[in-house]
C-alpha positions as CSV (number, residue, x, y, z in Angstrom):
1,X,23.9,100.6,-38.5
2,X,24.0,97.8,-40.4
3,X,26.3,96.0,-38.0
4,X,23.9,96.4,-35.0
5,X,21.2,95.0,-37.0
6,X,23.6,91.7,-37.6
7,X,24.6,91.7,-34.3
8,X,21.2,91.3,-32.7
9,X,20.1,88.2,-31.2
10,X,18.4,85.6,-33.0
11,X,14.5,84.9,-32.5
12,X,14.0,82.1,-30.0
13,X,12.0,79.3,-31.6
14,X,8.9,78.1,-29.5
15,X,6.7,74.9,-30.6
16,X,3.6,74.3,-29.3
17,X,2.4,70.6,-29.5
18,X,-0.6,69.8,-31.4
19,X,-1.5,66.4,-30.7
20,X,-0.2,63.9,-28.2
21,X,-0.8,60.3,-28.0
22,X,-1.0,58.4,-24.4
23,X,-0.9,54.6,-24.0
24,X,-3.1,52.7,-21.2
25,X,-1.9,49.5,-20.9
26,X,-4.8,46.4,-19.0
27,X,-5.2,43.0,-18.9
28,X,-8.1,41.1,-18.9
29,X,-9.2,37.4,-18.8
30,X,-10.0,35.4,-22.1
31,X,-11.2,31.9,-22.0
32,X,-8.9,30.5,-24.5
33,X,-9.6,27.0,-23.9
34,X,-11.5,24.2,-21.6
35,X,-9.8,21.7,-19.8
36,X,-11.8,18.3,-17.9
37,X,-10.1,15.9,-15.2
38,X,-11.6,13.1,-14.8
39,X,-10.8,10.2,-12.6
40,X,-11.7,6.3,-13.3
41,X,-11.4,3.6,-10.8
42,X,-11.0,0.1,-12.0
43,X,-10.9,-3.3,-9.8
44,X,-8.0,-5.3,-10.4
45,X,-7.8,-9.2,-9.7
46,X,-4.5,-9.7,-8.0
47,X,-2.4,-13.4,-7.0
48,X,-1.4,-13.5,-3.4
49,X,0.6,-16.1,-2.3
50,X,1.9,-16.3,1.4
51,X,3.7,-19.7,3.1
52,X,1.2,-21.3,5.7
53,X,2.1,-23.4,8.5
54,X,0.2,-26.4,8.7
55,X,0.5,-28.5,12.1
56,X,-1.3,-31.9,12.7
57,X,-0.9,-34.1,15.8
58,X,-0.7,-38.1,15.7
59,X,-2.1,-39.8,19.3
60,X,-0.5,-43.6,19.4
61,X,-1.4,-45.7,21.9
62,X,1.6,-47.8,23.2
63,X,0.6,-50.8,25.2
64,X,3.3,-51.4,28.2
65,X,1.9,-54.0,30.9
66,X,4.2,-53.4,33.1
67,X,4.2,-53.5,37.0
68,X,6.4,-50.2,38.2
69,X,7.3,-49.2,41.8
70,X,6.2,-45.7,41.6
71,X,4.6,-43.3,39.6
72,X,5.9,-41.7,36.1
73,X,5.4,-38.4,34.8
74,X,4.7,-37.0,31.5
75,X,8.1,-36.3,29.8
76,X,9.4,-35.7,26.1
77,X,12.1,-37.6,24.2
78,X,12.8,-35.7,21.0
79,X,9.2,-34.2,19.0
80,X,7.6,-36.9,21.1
81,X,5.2,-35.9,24.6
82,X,4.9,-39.3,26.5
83,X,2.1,-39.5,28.5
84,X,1.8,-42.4,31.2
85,X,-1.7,-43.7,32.1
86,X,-1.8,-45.7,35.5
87,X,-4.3,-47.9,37.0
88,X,-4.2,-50.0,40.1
89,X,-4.5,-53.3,39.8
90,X,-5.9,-55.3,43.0
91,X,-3.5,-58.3,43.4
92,X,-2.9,-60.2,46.5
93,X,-0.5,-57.1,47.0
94,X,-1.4,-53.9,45.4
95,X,1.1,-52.8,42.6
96,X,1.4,-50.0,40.3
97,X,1.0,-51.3,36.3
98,X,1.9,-48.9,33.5
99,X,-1.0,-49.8,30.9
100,X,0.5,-47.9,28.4
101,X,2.2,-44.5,27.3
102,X,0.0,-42.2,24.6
103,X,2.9,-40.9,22.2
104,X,1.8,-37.4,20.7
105,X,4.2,-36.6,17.6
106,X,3.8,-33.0,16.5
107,X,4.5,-33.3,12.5
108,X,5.2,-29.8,10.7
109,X,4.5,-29.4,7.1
110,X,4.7,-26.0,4.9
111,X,1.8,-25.4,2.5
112,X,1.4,-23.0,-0.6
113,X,-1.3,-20.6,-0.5
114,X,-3.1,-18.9,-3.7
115,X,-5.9,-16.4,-3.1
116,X,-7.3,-14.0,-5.4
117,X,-8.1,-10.6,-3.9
118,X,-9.8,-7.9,-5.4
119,X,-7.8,-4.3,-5.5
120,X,-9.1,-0.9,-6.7
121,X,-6.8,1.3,-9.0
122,X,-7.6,5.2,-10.0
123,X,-6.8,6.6,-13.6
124,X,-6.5,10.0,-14.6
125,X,-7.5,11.3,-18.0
126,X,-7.1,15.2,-18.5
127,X,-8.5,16.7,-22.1
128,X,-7.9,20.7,-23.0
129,X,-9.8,21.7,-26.1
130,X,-9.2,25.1,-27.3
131,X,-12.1,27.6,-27.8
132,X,-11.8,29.5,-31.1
133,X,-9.9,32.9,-31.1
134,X,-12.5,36.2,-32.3
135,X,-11.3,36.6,-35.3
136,X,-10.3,33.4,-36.6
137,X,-12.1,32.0,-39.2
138,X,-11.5,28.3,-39.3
């Protein structure tokens, strides 16, 4: 008999949980810190310089006094516009006279010029302070 005792089964354990813990995990916002952008604008005084072309004109009169056959027309002979100017002259015979030529010389001359202009330029300053943690003790 005793060897159907030993031969039985052994109990089955059973555990029965007492306490169990859960974890929620959240998020939430926490103003750690503030930050400011500012923006400044300053005028700056800048050099310009750009070549200018500068042209003047000279007008000589050129006496001639002389009788011609025929009219002349305005013609050029290098930098130089030649303008004839005509009158009649009443003689016992009429004639053409050239009185004289006006010689217009164009002259060409590069100048330097300096002007100050005024331009604007922006700066940005960005701060961050830090606001104090709960808890610290500073």
């Amino acid at each position: 008999m005793e060897k159907e005792k030993s031969m039985k089964m052994p109990a089955e354990k059973k555990t029965f949980p007492v306490m169990e813990e859960e974890l929620q995990v959240g998020k939430r916002t926490v103003e750690t810190g503030i930050t400011r952008v500012s923006k400044k604008v300053r005028s700056i005084e800048q050099l310009i310089e750009e070549p200018l072309i500068k042209e003047n004109v000279e007008v000589e009169h050129v006496a001639i006094n002389r009788y011609i056959d025929a009219p002349v027309e305005t013609r050029t002979e290098g930098d130089v516009i030649i303008i004839p100017v005509l009158e009649e002259v009443l003689v016992v015979e009429k004639k053409l006279r050239l009185k004289e030529e006006i010689h217009i010389r164009r002259r060409r001359e590069t100048l330097r010029h300096s002007q100050k202009e005024v331009v604007r330029k922006e700066d940005v300053v960005v701060e961050h302070t830090d606001l104090p943690r709960r808890g610290d003790h500073r």
